[in-house]
PDBQT receptor file of N, H, CA, C and O in Angstrom, charges set to zero:
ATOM      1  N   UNK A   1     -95.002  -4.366  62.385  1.00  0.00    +0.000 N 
ATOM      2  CA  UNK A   1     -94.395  -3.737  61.239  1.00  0.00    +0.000 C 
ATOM      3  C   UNK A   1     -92.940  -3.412  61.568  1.00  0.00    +0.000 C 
ATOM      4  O   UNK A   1     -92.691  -2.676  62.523  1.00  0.00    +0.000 OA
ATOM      5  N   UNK A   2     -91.794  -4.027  60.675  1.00  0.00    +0.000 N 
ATOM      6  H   UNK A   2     -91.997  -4.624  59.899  1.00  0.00    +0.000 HD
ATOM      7  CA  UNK A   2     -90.734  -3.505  60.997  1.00  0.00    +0.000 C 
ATOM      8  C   UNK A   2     -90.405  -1.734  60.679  1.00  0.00    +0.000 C 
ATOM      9  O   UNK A   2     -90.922  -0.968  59.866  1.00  0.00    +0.000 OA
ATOM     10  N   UNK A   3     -89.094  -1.475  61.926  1.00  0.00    +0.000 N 
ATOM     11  H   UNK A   3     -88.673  -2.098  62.586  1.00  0.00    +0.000 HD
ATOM     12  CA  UNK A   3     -88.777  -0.101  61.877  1.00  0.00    +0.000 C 
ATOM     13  C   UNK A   3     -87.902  -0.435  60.210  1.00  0.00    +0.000 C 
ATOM     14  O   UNK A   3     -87.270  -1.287  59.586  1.00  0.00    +0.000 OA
ATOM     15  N   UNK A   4     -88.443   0.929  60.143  1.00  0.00    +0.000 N 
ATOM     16  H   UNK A   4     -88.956   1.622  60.651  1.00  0.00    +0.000 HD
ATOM     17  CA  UNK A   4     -87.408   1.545  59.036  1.00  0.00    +0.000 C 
ATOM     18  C   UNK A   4     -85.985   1.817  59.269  1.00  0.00    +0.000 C 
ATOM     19  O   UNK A   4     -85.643   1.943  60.445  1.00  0.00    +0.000 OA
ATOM     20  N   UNK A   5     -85.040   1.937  58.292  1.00  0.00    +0.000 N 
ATOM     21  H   UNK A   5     -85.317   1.835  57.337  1.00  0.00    +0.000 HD
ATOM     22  CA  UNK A   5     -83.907   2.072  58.618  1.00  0.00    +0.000 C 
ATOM     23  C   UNK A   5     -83.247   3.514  58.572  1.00  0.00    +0.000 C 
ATOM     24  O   UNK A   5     -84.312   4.115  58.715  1.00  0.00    +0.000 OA
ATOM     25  N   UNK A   6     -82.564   4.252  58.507  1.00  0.00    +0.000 N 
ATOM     26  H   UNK A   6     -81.699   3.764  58.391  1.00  0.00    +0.000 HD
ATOM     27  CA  UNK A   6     -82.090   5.804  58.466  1.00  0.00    +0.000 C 
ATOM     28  C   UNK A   6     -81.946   5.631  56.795  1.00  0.00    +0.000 C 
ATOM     29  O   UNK A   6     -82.359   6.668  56.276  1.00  0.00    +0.000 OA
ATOM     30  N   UNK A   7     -81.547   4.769  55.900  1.00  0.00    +0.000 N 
ATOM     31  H   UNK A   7     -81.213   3.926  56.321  1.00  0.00    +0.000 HD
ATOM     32  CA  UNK A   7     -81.600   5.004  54.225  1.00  0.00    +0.000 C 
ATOM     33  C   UNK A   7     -82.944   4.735  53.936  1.00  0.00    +0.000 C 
ATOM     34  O   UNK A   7     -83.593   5.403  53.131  1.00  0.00    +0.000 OA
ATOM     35  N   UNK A   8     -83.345   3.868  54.508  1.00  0.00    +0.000 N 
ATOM     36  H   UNK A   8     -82.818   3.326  55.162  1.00  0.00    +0.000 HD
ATOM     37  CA  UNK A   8     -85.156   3.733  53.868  1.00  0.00    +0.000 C 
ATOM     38  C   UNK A   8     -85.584   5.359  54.001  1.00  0.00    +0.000 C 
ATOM     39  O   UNK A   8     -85.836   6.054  53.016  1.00  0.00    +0.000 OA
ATOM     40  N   UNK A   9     -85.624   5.872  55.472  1.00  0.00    +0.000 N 
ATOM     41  H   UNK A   9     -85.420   5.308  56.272  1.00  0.00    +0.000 HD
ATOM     42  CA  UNK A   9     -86.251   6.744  55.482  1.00  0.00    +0.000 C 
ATOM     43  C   UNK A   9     -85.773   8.428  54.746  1.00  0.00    +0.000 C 
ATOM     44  O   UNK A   9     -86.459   9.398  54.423  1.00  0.00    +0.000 OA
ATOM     45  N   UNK A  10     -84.234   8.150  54.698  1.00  0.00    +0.000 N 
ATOM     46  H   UNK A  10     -83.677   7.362  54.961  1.00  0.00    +0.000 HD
ATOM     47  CA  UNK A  10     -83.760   9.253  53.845  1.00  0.00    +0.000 C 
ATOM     48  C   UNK A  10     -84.229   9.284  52.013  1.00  0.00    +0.000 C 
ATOM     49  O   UNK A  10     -84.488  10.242  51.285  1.00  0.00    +0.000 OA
ATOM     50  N   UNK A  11     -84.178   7.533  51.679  1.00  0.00    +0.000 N 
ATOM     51  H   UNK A  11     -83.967   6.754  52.270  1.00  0.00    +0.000 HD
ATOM     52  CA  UNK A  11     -84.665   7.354  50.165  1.00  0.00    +0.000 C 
ATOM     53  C   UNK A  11     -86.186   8.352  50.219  1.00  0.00    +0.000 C 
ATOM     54  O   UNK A  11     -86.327   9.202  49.340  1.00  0.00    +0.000 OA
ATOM     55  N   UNK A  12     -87.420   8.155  51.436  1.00  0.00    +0.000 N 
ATOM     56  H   UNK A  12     -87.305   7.464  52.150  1.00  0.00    +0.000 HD
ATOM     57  CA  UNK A  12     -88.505   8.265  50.905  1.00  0.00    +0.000 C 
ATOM     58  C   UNK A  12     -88.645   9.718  51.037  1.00  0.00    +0.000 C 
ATOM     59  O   UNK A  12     -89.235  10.375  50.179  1.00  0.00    +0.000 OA
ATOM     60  N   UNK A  13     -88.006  10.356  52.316  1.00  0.00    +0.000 N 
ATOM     61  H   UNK A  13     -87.527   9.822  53.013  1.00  0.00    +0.000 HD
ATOM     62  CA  UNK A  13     -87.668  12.119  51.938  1.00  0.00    +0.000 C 
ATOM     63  C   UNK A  13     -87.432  12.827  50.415  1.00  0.00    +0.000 C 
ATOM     64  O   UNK A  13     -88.018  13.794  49.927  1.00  0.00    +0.000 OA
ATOM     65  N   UNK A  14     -86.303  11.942  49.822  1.00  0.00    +0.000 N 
ATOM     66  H   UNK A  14     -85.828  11.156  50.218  1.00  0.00    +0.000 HD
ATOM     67  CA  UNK A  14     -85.931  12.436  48.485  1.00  0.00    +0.000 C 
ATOM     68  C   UNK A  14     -87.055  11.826  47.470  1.00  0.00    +0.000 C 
ATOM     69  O   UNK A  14     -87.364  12.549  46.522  1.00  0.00    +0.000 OA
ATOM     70  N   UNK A  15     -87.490  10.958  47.552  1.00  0.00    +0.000 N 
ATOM     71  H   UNK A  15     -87.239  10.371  48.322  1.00  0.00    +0.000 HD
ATOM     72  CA  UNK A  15     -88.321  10.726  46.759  1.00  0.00    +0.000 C 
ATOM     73  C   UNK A  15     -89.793  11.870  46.834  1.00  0.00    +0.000 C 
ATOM     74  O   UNK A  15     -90.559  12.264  45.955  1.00  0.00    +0.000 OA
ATOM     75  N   UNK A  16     -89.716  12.116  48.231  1.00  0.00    +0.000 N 
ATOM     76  H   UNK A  16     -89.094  11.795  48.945  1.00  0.00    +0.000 HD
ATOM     77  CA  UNK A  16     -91.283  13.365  48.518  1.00  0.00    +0.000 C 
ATOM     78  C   UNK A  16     -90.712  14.575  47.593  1.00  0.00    +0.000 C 
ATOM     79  O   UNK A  16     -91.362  15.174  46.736  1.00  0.00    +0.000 OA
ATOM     80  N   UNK A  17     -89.191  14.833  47.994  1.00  0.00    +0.000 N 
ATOM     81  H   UNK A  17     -88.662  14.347  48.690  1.00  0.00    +0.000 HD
ATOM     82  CA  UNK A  17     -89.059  15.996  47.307  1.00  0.00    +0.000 C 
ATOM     83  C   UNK A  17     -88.903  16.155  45.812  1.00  0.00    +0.000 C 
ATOM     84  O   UNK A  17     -88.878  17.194  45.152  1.00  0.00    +0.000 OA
ATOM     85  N   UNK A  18     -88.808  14.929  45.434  1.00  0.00    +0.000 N 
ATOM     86  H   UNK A  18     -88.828  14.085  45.970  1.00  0.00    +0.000 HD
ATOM     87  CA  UNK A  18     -88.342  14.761  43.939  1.00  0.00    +0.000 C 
ATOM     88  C   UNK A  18     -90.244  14.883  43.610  1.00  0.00    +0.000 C 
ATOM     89  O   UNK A  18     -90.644  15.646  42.731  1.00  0.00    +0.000 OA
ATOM     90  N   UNK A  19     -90.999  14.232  44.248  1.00  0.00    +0.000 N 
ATOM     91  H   UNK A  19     -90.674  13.612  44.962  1.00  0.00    +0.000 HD
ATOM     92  CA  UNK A  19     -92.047  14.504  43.970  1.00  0.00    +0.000 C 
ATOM     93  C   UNK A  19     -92.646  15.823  43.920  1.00  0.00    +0.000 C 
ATOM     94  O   UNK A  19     -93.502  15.938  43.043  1.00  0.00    +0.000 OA
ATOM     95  N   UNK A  20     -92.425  16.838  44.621  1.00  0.00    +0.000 N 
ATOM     96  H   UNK A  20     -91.729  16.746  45.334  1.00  0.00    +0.000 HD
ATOM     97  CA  UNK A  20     -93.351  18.118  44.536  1.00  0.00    +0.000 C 
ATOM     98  C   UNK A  20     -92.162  18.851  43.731  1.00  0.00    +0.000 C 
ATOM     99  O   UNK A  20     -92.551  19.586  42.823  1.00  0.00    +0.000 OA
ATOM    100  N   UNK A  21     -90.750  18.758  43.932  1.00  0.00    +0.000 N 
ATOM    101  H   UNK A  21     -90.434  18.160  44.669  1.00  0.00    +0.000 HD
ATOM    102  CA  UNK A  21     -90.476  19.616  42.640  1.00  0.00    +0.000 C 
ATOM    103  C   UNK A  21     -90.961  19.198  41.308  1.00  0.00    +0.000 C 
ATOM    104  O   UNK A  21     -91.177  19.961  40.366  1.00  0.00    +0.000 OA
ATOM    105  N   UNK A  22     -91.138  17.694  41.319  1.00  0.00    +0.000 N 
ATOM    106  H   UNK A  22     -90.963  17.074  42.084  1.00  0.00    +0.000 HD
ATOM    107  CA  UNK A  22     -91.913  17.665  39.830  1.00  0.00    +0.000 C 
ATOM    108  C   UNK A  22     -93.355  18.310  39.295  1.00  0.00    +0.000 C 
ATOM    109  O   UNK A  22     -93.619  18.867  38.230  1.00  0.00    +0.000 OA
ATOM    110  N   UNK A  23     -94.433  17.926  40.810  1.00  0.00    +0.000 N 
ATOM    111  H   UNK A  23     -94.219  17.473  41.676  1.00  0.00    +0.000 HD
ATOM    112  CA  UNK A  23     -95.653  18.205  40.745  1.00  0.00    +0.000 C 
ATOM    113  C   UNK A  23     -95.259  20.151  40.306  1.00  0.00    +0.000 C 
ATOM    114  O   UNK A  23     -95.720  20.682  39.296  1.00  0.00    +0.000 OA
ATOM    115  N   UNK A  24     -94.785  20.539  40.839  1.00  0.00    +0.000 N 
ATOM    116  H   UNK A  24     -94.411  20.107  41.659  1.00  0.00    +0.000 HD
ATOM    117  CA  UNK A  24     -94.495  22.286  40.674  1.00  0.00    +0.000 C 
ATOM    118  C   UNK A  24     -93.909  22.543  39.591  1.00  0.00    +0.000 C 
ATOM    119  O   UNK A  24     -94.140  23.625  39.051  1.00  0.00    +0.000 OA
ATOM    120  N   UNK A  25     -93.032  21.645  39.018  1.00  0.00    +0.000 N 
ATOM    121  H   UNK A  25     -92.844  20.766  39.457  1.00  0.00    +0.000 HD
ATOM    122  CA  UNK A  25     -92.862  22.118  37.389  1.00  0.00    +0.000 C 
ATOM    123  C   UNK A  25     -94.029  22.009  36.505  1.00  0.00    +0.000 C 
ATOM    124  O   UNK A  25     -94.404  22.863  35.702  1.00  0.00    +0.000 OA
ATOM    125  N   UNK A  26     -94.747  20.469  36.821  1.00  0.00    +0.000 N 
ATOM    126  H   UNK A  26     -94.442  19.775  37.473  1.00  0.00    +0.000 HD
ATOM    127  CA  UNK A  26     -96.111  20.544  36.051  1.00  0.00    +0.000 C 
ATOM    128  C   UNK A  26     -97.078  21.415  35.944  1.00  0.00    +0.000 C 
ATOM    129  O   UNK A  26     -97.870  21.320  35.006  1.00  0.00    +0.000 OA
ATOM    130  N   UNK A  27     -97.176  22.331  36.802  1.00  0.00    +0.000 N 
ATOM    131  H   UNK A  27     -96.533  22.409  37.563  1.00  0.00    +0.000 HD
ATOM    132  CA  UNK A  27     -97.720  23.218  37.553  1.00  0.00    +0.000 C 
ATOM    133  C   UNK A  27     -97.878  24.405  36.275  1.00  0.00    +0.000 C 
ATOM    134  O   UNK A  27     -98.927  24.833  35.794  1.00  0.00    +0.000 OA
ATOM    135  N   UNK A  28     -96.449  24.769  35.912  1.00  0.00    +0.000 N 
ATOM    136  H   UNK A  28     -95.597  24.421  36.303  1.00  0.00    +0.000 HD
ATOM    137  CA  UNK A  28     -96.355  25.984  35.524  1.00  0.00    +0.000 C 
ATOM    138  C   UNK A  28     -96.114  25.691  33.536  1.00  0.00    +0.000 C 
ATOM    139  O   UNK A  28     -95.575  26.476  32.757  1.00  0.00    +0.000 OA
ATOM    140  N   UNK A  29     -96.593  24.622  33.280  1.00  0.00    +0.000 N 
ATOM    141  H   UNK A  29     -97.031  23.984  33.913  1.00  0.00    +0.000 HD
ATOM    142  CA  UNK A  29     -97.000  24.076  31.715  1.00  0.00    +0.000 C 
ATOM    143  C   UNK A  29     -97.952  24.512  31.453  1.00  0.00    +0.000 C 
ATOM    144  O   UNK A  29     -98.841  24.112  32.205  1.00  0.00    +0.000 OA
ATOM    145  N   UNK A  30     -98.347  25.331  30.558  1.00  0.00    +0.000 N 
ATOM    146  H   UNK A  30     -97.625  25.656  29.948  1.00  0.00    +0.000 HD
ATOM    147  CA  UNK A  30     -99.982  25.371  29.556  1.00  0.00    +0.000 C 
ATOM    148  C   UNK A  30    -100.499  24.911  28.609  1.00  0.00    +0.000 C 
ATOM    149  O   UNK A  30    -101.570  25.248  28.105  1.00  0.00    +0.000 OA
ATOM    150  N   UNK A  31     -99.455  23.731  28.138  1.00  0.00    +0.000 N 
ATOM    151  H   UNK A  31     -98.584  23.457  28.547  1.00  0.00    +0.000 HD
ATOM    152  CA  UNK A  31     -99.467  23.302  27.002  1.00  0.00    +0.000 C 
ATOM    153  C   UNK A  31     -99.278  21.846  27.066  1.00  0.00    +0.000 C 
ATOM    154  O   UNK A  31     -98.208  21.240  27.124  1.00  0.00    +0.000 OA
ATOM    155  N   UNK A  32    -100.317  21.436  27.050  1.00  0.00    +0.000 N 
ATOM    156  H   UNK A  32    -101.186  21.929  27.002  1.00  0.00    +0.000 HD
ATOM    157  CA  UNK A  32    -100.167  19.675  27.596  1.00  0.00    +0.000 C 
ATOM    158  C   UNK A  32     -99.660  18.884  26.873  1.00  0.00    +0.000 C 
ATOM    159  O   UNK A  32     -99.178  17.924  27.475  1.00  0.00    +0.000 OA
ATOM    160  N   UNK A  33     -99.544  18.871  25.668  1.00  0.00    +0.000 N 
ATOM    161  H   UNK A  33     -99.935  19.651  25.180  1.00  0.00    +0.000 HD
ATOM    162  CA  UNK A  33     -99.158  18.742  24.566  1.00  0.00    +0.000 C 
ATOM    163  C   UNK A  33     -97.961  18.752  24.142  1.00  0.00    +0.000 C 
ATOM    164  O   UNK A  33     -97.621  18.042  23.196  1.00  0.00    +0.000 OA
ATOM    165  N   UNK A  34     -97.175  19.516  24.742  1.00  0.00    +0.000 N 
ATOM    166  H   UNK A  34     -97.452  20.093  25.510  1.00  0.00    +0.000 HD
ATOM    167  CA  UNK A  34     -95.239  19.826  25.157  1.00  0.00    +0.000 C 
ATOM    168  C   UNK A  34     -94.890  18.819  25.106  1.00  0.00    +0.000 C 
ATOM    169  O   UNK A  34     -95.652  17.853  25.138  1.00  0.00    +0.000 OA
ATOM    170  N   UNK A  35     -93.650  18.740  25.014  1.00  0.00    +0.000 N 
ATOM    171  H   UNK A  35     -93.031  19.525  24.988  1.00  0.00    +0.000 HD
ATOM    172  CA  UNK A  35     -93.201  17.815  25.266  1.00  0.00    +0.000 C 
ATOM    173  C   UNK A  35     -92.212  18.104  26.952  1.00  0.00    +0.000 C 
ATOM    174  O   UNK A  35     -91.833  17.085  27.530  1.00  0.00    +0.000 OA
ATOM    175  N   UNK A  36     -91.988  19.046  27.386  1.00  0.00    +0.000 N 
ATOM    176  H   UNK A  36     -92.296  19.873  26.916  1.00  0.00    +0.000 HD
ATOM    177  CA  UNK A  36     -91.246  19.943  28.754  1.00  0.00    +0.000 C 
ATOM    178  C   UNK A  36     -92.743  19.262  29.512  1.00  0.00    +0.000 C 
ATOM    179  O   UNK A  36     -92.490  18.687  30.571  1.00  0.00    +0.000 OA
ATOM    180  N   UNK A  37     -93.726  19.258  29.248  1.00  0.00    +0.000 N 
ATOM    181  H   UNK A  37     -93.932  19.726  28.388  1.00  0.00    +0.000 HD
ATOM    182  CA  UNK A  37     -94.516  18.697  30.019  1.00  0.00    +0.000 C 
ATOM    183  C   UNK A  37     -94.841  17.506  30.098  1.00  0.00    +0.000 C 
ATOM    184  O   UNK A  37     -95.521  17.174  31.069  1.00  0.00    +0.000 OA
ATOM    185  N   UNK A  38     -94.457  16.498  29.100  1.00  0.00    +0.000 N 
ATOM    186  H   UNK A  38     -93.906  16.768  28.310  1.00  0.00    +0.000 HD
ATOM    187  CA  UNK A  38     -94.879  15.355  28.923  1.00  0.00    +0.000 C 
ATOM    188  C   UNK A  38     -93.534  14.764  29.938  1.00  0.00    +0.000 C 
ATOM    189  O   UNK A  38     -93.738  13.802  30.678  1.00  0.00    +0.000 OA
ATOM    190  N   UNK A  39     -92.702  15.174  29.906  1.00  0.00    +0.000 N 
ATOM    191  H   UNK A  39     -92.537  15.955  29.304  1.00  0.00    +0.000 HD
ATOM    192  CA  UNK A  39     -91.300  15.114  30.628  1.00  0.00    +0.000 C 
ATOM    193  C   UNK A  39     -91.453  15.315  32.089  1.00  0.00    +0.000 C 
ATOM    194  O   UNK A  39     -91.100  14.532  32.971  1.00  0.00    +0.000 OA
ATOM    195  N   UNK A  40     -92.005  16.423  32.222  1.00  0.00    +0.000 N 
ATOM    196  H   UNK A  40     -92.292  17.059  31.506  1.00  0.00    +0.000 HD
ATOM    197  CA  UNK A  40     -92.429  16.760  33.362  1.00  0.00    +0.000 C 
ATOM    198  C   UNK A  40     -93.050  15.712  34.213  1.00  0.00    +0.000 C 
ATOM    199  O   UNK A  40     -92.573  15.335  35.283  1.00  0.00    +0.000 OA
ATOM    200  N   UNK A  41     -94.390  15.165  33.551  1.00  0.00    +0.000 N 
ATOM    201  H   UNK A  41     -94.777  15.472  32.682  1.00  0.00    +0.000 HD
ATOM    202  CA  UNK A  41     -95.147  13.986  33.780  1.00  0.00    +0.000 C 
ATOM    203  C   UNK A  41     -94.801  13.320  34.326  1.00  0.00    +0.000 C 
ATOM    204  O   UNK A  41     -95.138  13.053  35.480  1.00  0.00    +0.000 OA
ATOM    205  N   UNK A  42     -93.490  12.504  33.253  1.00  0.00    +0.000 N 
ATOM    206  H   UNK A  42     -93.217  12.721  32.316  1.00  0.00    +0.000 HD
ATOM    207  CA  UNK A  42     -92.772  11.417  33.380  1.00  0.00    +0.000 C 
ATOM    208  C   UNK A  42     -92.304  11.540  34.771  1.00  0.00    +0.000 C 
ATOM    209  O   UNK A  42     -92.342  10.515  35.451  1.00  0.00    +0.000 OA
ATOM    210  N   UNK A  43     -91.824  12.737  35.359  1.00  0.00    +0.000 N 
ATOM    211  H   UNK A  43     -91.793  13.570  34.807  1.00  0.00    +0.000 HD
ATOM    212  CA  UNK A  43     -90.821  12.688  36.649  1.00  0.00    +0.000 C 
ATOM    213  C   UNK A  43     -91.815  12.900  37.717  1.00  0.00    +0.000 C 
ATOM    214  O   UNK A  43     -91.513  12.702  38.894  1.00  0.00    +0.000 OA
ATOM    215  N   UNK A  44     -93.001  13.300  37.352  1.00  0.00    +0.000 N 
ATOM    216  H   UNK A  44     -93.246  13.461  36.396  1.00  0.00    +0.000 HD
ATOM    217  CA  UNK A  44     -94.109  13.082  38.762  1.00  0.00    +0.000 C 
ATOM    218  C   UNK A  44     -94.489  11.275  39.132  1.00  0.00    +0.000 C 
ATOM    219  O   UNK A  44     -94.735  10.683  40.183  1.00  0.00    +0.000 OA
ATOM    220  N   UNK A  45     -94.369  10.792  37.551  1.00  0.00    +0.000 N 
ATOM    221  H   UNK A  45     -94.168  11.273  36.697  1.00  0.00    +0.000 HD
ATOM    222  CA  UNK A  45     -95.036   9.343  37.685  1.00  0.00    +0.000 C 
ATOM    223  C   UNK A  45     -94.097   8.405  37.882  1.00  0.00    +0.000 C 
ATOM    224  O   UNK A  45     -94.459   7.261  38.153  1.00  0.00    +0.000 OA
ATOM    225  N   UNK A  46     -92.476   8.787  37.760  1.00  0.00    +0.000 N 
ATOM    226  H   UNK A  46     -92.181   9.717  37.540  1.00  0.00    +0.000 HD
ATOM    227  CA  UNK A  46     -91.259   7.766  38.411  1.00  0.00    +0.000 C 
ATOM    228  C   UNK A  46     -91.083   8.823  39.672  1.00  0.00    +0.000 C 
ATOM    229  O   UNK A  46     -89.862   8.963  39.738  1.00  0.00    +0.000 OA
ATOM    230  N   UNK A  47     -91.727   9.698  40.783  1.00  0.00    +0.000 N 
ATOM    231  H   UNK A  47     -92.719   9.584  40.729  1.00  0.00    +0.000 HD
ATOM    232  CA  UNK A  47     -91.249   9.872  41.916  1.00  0.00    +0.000 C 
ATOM    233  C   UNK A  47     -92.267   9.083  42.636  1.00  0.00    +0.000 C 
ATOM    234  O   UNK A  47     -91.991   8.463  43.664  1.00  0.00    +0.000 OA
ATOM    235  N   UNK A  48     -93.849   9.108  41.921  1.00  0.00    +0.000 N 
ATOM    236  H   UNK A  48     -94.073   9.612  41.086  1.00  0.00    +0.000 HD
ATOM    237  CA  UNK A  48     -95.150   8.469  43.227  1.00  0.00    +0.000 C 
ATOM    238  C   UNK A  48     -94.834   6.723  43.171  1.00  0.00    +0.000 C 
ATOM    239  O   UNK A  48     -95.219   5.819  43.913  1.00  0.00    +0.000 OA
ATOM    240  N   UNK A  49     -94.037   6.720  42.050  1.00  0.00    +0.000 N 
ATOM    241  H   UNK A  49     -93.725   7.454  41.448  1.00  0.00    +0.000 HD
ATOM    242  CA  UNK A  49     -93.603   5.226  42.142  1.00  0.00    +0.000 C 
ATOM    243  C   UNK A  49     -92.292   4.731  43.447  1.00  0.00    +0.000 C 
ATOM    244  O   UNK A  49     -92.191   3.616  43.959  1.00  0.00    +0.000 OA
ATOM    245  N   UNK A  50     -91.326   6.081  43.752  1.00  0.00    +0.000 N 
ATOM    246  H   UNK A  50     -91.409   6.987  43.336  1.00  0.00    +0.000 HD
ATOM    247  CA  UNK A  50     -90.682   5.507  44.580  1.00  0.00    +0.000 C 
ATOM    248  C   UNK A  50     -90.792   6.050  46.220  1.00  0.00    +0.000 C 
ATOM    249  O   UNK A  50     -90.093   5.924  47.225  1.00  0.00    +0.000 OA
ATOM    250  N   UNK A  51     -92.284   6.826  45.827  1.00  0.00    +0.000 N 
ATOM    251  H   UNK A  51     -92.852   6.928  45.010  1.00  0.00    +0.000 HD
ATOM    252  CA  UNK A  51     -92.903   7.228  47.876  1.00  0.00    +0.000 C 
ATOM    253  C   UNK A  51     -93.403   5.812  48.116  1.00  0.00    +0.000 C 
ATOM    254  O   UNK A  51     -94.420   5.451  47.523  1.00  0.00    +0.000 OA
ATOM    255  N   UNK A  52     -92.716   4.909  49.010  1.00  0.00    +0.000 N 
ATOM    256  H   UNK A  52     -91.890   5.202  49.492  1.00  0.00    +0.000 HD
ATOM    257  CA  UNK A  52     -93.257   3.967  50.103  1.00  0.00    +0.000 C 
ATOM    258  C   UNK A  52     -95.149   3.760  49.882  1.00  0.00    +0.000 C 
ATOM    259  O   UNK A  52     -95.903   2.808  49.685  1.00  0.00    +0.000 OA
ATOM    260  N   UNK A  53     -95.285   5.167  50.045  1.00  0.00    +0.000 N 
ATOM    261  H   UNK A  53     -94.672   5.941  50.205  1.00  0.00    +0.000 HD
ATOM    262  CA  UNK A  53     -97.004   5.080  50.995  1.00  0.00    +0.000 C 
ATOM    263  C   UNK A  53     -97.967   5.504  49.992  1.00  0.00    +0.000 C 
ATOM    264  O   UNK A  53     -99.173   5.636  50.203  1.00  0.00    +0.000 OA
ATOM    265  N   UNK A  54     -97.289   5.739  48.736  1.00  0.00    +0.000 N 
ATOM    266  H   UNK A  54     -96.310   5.631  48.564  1.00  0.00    +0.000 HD
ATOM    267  CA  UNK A  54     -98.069   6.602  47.832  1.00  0.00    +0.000 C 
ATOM    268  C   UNK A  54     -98.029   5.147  46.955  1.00  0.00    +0.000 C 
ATOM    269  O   UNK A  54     -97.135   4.389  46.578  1.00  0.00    +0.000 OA
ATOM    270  N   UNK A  55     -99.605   5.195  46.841  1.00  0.00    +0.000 N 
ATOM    271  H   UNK A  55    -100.331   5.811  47.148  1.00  0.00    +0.000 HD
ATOM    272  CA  UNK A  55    -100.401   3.878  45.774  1.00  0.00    +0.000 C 
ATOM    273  C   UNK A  55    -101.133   4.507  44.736  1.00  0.00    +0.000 C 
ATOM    274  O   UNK A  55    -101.531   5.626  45.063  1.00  0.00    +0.000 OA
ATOM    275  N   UNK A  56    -101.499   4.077  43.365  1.00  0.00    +0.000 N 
ATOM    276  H   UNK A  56    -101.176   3.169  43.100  1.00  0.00    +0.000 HD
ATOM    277  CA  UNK A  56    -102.236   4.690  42.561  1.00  0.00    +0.000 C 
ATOM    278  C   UNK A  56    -103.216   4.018  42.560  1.00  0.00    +0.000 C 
ATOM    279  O   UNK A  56    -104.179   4.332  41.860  1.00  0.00    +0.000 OA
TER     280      UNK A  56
């Protein structure tokens, strides 16, 4: 398996973090139905798209 490079591995950091600040906004929605949540969504399901290791 090739090594990663210092931007590969900085992209997939920001992508983890872009991921749990999204997962933590979703978090605090009660209303699924929102649209602040449907938004929300959106930015959990374009961050697990750009973690490397994360498959659906």
């Amino acid at each position: 398996m090739a090594r990663k490079t210092p931007e590969q591995k900085a992209a997939a950091k920001k992508a983890v973090a872009d991921y749990k600040s999204a997962k933590r906004s979703l978090a605090q929605h009660t209303d699924a139905d929102s649209s602040a949540y449907l938004a929300d969504h959106d930015r959990v399901v374009e961050a697990e798209k750009r973690i490397p290791w994360y498959r659906r």
